[in-house]
C-alpha positions in Angstrom: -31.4 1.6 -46.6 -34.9 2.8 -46.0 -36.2 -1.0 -45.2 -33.6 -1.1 -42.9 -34.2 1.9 -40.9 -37.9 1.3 -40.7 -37.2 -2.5 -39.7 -35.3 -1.0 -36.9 -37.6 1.6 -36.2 -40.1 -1.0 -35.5 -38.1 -3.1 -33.3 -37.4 -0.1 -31.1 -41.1 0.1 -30.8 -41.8 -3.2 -30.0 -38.9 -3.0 -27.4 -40.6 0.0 -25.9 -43.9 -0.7 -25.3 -42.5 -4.3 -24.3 -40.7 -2.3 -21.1 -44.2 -0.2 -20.7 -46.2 -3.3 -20.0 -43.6 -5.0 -18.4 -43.9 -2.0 -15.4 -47.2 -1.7 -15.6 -47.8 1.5 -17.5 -49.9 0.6 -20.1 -52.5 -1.1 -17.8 -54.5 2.3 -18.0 -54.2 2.6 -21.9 -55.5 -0.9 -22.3 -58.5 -0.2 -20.1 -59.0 3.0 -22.0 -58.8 1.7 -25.3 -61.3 -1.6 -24.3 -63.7 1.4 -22.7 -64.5 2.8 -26.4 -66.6 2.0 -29.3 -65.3 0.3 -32.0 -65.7 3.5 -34.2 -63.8 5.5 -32.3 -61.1 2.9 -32.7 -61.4 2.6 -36.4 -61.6 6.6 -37.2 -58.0 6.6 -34.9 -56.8 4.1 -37.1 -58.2 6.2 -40.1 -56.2 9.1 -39.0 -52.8 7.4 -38.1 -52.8 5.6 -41.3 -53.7 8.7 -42.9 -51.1 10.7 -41.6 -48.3 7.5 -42.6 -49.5 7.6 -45.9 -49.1 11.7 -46.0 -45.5 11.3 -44.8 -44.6 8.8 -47.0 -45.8 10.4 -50.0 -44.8 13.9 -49.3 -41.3 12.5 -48.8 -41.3 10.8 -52.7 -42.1 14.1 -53.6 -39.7 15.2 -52.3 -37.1 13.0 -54.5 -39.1 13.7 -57.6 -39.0 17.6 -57.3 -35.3 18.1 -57.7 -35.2 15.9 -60.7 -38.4 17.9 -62.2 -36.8 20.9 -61.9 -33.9 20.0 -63.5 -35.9 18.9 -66.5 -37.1 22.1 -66.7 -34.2 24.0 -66.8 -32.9 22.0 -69.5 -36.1 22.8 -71.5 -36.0 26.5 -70.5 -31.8 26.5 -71.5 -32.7 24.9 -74.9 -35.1 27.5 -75.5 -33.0 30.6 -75.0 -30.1 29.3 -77.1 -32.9 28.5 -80.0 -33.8 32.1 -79.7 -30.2 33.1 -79.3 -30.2 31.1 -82.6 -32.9 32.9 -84.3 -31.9 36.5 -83.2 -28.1 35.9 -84.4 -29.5 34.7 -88.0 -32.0 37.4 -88.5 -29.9 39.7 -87.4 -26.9 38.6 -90.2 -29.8 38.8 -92.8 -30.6 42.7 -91.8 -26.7 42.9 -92.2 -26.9 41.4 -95.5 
């Protein structure tokens, strides 16, 4: 589902900035963009990919969390009723 939405994503993209520079509007962007150093090209690159990457890995964390937490709770849950355990059995030996 997620291929798909990014695959169509994409196309909207293209289909945008194919109207754009079908009227003429990125005639400016391109001349600004050929204007700079090659540096200042790559570090924009640097930052977009950077900020993709951030996106895409805060969102997998966001699928593993709910599944950690759960995990915990079971361990936490187990761990009362053993100590539920322990209190009712030394309790019936003080009874004893």
């Amino acid at each position: 589902m997620k291929r798909a939405r990014w695959t169509f994503s994409i196309i909207g993209l293209l289909i945008i900035v194919y109207f754009f520079q079908q009227i003429g509007a990125l005639n400016g962007l391109a001349n600004g963009i050929g204007s700079m150093p090659i540096w200042i090209i790559a570090v924009i690159l640097g930052i977009i990919i950077s900020a993709w990457q951030f996106l895409k890995s805060s969102g997998e964390e966001e699928q593993v969390d709910p599944r950690v937490i759960e995990d915990q709770g079971k361990v936490y849950i187990h761990r009362m009723e053993e100590e539920r355990e322990r209190r009712r059995k030394q309790k019936t030996r003080e009874e004893l």
